[in-house]
C-alpha positions in Angstrom: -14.8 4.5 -39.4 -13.7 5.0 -35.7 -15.8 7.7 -35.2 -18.7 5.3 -36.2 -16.9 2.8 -33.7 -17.4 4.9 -30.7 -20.5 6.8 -31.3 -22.2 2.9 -31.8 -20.4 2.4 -28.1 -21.4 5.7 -26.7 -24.9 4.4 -27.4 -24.2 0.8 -25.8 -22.9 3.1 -22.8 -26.7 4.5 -22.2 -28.2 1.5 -23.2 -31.5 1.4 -21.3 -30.5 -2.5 -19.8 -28.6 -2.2 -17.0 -26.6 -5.1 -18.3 -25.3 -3.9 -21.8 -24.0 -1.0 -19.7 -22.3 -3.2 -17.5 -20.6 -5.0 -20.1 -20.0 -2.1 -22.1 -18.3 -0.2 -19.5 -15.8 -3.2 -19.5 -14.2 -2.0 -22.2 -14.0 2.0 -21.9 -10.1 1.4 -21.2 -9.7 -0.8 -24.1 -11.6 2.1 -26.4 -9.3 4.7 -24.7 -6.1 2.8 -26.6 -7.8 2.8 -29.8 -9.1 5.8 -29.9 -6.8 8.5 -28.0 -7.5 11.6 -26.4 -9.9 13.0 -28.6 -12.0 10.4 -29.6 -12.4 9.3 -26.1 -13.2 13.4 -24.9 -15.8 13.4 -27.6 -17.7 10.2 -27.2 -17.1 8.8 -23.8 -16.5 11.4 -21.8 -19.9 13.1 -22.0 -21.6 9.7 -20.5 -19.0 8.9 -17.6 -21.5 11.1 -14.9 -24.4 9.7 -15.7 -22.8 6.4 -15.4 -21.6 6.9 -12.1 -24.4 7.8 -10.9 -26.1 4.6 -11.8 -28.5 3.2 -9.8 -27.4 -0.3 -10.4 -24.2 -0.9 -8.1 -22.7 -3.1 -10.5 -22.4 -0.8 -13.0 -20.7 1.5 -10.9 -18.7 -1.1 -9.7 -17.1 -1.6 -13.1 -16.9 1.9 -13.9 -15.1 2.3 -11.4 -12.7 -0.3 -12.2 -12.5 0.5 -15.9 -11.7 4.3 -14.8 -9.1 2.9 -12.9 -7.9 0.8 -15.7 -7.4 4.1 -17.5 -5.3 4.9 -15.5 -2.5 2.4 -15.9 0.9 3.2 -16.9 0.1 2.3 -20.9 -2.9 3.9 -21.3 -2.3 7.3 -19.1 0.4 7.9 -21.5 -2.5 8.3 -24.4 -5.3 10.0 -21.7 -2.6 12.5 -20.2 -3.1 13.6 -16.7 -5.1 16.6 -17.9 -7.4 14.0 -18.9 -7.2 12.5 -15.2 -8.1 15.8 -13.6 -10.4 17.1 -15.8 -12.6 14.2 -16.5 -12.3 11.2 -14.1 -11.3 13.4 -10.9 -14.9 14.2 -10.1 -15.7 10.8 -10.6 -13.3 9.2 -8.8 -14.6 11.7 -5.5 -18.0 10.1 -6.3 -16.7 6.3 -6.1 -15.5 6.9 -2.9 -18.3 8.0 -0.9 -20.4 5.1 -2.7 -22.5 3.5 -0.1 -20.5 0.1 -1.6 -17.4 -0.5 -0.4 -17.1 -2.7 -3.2 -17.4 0.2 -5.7 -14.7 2.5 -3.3 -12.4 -0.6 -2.9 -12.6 -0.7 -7.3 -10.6 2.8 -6.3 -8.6 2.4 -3.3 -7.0 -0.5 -4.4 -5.4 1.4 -7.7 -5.4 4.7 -6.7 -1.3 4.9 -6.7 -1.6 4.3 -10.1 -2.3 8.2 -10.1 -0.3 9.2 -6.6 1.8 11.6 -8.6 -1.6 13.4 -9.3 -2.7 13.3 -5.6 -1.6 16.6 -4.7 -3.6 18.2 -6.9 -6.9 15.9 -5.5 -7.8 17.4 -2.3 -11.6 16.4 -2.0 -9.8 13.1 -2.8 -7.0 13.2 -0.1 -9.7 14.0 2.4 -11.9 10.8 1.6 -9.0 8.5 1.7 -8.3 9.9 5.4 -11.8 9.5 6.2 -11.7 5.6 5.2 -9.0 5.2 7.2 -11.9 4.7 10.2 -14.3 2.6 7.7 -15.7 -0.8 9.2 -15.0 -2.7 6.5 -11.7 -3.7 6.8 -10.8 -4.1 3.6 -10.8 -0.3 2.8 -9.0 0.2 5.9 -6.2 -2.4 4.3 -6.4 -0.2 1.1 -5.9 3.1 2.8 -3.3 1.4 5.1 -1.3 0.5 1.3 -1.6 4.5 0.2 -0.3 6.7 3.1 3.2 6.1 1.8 2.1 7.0 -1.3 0.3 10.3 0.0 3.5 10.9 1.9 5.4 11.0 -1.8 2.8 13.0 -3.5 2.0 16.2 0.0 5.6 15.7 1.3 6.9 13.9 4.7 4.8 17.4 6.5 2.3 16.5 6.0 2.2 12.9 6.7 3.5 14.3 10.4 0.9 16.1 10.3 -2.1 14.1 8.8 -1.2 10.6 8.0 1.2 9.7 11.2 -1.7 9.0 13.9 -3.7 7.3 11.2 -0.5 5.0 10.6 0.0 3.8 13.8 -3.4 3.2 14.4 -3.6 0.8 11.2 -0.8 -0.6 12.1 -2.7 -1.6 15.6 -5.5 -2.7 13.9 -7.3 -5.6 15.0 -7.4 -7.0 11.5 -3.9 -8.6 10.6 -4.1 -7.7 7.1 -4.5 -3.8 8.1 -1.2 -4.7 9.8 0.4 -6.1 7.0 -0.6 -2.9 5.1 1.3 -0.7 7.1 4.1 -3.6 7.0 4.4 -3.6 3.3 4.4 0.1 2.9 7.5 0.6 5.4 9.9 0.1 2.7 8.4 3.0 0.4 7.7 5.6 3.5 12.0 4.9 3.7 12.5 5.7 -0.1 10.2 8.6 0.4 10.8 10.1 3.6 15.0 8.7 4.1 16.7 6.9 6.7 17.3 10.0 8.9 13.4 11.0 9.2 12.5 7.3 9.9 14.8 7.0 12.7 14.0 10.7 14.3 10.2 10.3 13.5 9.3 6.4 13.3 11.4 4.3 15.0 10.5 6.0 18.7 6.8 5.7 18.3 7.4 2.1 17.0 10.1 1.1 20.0 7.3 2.4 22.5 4.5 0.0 21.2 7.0 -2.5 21.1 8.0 -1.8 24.9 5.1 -1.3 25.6 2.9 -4.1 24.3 1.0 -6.9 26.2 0.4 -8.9 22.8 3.2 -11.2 21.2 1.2 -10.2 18.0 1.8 -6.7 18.0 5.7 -7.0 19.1 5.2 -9.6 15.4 3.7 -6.5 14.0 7.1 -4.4 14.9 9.4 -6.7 14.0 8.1 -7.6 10.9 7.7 -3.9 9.9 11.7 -3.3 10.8 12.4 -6.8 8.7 10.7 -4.8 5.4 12.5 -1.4 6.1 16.4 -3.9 5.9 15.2 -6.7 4.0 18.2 -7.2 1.2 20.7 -6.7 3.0 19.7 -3.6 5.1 18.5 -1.7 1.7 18.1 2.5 1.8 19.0 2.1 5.2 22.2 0.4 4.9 25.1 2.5 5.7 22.8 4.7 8.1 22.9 4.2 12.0 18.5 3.2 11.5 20.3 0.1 10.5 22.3 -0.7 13.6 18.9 0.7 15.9 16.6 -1.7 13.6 19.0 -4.4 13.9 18.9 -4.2 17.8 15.0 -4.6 18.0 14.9 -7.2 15.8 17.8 -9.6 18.1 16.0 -8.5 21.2 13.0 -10.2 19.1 14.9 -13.5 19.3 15.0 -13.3 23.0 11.3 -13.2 23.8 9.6 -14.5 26.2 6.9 -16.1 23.1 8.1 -18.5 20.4 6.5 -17.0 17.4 7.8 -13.9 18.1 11.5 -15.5 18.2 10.5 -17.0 15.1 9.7 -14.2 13.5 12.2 -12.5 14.5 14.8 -14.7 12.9 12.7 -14.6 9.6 13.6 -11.3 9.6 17.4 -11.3 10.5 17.4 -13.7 7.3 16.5 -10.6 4.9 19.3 -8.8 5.9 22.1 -11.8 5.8 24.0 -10.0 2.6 24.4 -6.7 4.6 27.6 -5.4 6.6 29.7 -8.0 7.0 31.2 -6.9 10.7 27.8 -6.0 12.1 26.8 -9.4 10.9 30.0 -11.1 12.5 30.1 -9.0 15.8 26.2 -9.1 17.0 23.4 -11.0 14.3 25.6 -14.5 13.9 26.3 -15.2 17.8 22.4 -14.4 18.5 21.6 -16.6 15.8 23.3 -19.7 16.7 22.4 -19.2 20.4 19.1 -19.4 19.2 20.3 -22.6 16.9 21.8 -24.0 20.0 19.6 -23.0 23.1 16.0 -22.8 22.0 13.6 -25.2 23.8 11.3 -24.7 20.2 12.2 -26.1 16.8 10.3 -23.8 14.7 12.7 -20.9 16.2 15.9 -23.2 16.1 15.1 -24.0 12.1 14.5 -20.5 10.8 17.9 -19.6 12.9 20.1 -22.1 10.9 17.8 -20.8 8.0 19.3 -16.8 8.9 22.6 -18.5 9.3 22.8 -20.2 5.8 21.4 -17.6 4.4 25.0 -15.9 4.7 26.9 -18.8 3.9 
């Protein structure tokens, strides 16, 4: 009976309407859990290329998707990463040189659902690092969210020496949510890559923008990216001397020159009120309450006593 099931959807697949086979493609991940490995190989599989090279972008658009959706944690236990590689790998290459970014973004945005397969996805790899430059900035947000994950699955070399100039340029980018990307993502390059490599290899590049920056929005950019490496109470890097050096950015942050950047600044020092209780005491409290005290803005002075309370 479930051989019926899926030959009578193998045909709904290659339907000659271009809207039967966009609904029908909706539910290829859905026919994957009912149907397992072999079912899927014998029926589906064999009209996945075809699909993706329809000409009707929307159809491609939720191929892409429902490829993707394949790839979740429930239903890649059923496929198997042999599945991944051997039948959704060359499709997944052809989603993202689409000419739509809506059909790559189907991809970029849940492409670490497979980052542990990356290393064996070079034609992949390559297209991610190409996207990196796209004009739409919405694949340059999704490329900005995978680099930590590319650093996990080809190892912290080569993020040195393929991923780092891409990183600091998204984390410049003139689209705040690019920035935010790279933001996010500190807290993962940490887990991956260790304190000790993110102070040697990170923090310099990031103190010199921060030195060297004419635009309160970029020092935001820095100090918002050091808040997410600490944030619950200093996190991997608790214990580690990247601690004290983020800590020491981030209070030189409540002294600038711009409000929001104060502000910000002691939004930060609030994620980290539960960590070490004598570097709290001895330089984050007295820098906090000058700010509560001193400040000529209310905005700063309220998220101050908000950092302060925060380790009551």
């Amino acid at each position: 009976k479930q051989t019926e099931i899926f030959r009578s959807f193998s045909g709904l697949l290659q339907d000659q309407e271009a809207e039967v086979r966009a609904v029908a493609v909706e539910s290829i991940a859905r026919m994957a859990q009912l149907g397992g490995p072999d079912l899927f190989q014998a029926h589906i599989t064999p009209a996945l290329p075809t699909l993706a090279e329809d000409p009707v972008m929307e159809v491609r658009s939720k191929l892409a998707q429902a490829i993707m959706d394949c790839c979740d944690e429930a239903t890649c236990a059923i496929l198997t990463d042999r599945v991944v590689l051997q039948d959704f790998k060359p499709l997944l290459e052809g989603f993202l040189n689409d000419e739509f970014a809506e059909v790559q973004l189907r991809v970029l945005t849940k492409l670490a659902r497979v980052s542990h397969l990356l290393a064996r996805m070079d034609t992949v790899v390559g297209s991610i690092l190409a996207m990196a430059k796209a004009i739409n900035w919405r694949v340059r947000d999704a490329v900005s969210r995978l680099l930590p994950h590319l650093a996990e699955a080809r190892g912290i070399a080569f993020f040195e020496e393929h991923l780092m100039e891409l990183w600091l340029k998204l984390l410049l980018d003139q689209v705040a949510e690019v920035r935010f990307g790279c933001i996010s993502g500190m807290s993962k390059l940490l887990s991956v890559a260790g304190p000790a490599w993110m102070q040697r290899e990170i923090l310099p590049h990031y103190l010199r923008i921060y030195e060297e920056s004419s635009s309160y929005l970029t020092r935001i950019t820095i100090i918002r990216s050091f808040a997410e490496l600490v944030k619950d109470g200093g996190g991997a890097a608790y214990g580690h001397a990247l601690l004290e050096d983020v800590l020491s950015l981030m209070l030189k942050g409540l002294r600038d020159k711009v409000a929001n950047v104060r502000m910000v600044a002691a939004q930060g020092l609030a994620t980290v009120a539960s960590g070490d209780e004598a570097i709290w005491s001895a330089r984050v409290q007295p820098e906090l309450m000058a700010r509560v005290t001193e400040d000529d803005d209310e905005d700063c002075k309220f998220y101050a006593q908000v950092a302060l309370d925060a380790r009551a």
